[in-house]
N, C-alpha and C positions, 0 to 999 in steps of 0.2 A: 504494500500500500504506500504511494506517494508519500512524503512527511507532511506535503503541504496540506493531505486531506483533512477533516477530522472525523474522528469514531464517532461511530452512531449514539447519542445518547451521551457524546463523553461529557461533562461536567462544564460549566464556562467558568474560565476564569472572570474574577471581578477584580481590575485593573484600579479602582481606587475602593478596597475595600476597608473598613472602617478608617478613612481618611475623612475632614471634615472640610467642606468648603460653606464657603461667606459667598454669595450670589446676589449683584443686584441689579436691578429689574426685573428681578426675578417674578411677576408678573405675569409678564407677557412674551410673545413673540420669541425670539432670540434665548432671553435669559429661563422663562420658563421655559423651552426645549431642553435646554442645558441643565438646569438645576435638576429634572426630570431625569435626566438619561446618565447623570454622576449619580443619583441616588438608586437607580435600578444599577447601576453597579457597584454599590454598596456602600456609598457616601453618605455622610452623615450632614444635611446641608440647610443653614440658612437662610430663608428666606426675606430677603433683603429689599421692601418696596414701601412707596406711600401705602397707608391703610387701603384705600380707595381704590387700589391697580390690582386686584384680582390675585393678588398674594395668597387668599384662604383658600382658593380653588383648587392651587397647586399645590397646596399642604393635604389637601382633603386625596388627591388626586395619588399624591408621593405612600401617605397612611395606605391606599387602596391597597399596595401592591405591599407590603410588610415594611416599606420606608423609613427613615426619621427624618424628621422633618420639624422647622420650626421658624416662624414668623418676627421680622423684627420690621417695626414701622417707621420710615426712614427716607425723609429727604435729603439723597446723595449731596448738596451744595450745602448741609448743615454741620459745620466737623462736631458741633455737641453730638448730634444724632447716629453720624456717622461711629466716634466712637462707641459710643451705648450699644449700638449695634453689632459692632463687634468685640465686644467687651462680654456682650449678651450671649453669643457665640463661645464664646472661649471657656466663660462660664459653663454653660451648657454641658462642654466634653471632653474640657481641661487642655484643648490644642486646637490649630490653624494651620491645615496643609495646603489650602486650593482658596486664591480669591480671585471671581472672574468680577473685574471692574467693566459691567455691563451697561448700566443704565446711561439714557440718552435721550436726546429730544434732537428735532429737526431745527425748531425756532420760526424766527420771521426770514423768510425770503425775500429779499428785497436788494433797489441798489443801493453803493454805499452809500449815497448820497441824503439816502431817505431815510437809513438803517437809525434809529433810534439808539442811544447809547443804553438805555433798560435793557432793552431786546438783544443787545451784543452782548450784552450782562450776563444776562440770564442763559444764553448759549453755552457761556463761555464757563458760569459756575456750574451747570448741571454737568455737563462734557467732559470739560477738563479740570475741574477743581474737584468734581466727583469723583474724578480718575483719581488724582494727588491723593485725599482725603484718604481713599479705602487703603491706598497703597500703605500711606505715613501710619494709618495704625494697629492695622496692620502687620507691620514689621516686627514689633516687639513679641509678638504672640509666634511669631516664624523662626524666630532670630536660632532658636536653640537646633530645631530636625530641619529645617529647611524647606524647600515645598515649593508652590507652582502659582505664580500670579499669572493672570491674562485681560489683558487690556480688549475690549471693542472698539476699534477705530471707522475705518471707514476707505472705501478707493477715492471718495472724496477727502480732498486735501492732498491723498500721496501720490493716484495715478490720473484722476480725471479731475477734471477743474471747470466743465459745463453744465454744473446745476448750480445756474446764473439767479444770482441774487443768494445764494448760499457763503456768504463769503465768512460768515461769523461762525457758519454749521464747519464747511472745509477746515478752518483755521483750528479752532478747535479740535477736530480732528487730527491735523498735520501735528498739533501738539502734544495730543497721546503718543503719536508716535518715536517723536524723540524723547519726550520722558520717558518710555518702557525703557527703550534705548541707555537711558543714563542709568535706571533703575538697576537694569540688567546687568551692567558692568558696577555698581556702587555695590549690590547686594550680592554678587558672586562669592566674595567672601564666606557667606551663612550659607552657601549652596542652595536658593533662594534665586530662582529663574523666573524672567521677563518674558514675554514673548507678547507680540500685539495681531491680533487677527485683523484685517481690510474687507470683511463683504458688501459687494456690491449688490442688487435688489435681492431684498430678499420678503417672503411675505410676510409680514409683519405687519402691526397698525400704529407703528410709528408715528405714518398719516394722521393720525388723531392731532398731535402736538407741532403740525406745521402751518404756520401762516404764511400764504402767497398773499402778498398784495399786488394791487391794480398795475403800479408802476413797472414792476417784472419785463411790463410788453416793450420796455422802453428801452432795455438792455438785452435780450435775449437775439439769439443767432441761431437761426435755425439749422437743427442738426438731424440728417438722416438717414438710415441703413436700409439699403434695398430689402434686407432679410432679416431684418429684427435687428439688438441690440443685447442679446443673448446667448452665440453660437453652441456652445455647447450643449444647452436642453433645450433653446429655443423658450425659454422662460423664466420667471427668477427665481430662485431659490428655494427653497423650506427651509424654515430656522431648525428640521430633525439636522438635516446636513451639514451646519456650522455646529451644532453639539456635539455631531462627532470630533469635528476637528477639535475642540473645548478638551473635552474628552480625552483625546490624542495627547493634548500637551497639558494637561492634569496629572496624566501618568508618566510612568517610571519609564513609558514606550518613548518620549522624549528628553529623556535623562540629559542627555550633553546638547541640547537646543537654551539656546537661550540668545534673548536681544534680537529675536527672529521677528520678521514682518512677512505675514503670508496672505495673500489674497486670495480671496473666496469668490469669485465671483462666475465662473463659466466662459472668463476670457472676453467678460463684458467691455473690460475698462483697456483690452486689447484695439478696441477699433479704434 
């Protein structure tokens, strides 16, 4: 029999088993894929969102299948909150191997011109100060066994730059990416790995927390593909298919990755 095959019935391994991760936006979309599919492999995980985001669902959902699972209510731009949250966490199971710095918004779309200084604000603490925040407290809870941060960024900001009037969403973005970066080489030390994920559409309701405004028309360049804007499925995404990648760099299967920037997207942000 091939090595590659496997035995009928043979057992699966569970690649972060009784490892504990901190997950936020944990929710919806992206992060409830992810916090779902670490905990069917034996993780012990945090549920990290405002009360109001659908957090109890994925706890009810995680309990179904013999899970643990546990709620903390938590606006990513509040460091009181942020730490409690993972304080609450630590507490919990007396360690911290896995935080995926998920949560996000789109924001206001618009040109610079128009772009209100709130609305850049507010991009810029949910994104990337929610990035920092989880990261900074994080650390002290890792510092001892080591373990697996993952950043959410985006192809916006690193490969693609035509989702016109986004400049606050890009920017944000582009700045997760070189903080993993710094993180990645600062924390090597504790053996304590970076790595930041780029996907490009994926389904999600994101959509919910983006404002287009009127002016948009006033700046945008019309962009277009004979044959979609997706080649490889001809569609976008499923946030199951960015949990695995989560997953992937969660575990021990990416031991010597780190400071890594990998894009998700089907070869979208190739055209």
């Amino acid at each position: 029999m091939p090595l590659t095959q496997t035995m009928p019935n043979a057992p699966q391994l569970q690649r972060v088993k009784d490892q504990v991760a901190f997950v936020t936006g944990a929710g919806s979309g992206i992060g409830r894929a992810a916090a779902i599919k670490l905990a069917q492999e034996g993780a012990k995980v945090c549920l990290a969102d405002l009360k109001e985001n659908r957090a109890g669902d994925v706890l009810k959902q995680i309990e179904s299948f013999g899970g643990q699972a546990i709620v903390a209510d938590i606006d990513v731009s509040d460091p009181t909150r942020m730490e409690a949250g993972i304080r609450q966490t630590f507490e919990q199971w007396n360690r911290l191997d896995i935080v995926f710095a998920n949560a996000g918004i789109n924001g206001t779309w618009t040109p610079i011109e128009n772009m209100a200084e709130q609305d850049w604000d507010n991009t810029l603490a949910t994104n990337l100060k929610g990035t920092f925040l989880a990261v900074k407290y994080a650390i002290p809870h890792m510092k001892q066994n080591g373990g697996s941060i993952i950043v959410t960024s985006s192809i916006n900001g690193s490969r693609k730059f035509s989702g016109f009037g986004a400049s606050a969403y890009s920017v944000s973005k582009a700045g997760q990416v070189a903080f993993a970066k710094m993180a990645a080489l600062e924390l090597a030390r504790y053996k304590i790995r970076v790595n930041v994920i780029c996907p490009g559409a994926i389904e999600t309701n994101i959509g919910e927390n983006t404002k287009k405004t009127p002016e948009l028309k006033q700046i945008e360049i019309p962009v277009q593909y004979p044959q979609g804007s997706q080649p490889l499925e001809h569609k976008a995404g499923m946030p199951e298919q960015v949990a695995d990648l989560v997953l992937f760099l969660a575990s021990g299967e990416s031991s010597h990755i780190s400071g890594a920037e990998i894009v998700i997207d089907g070869a979208e942000s190739l055209l």
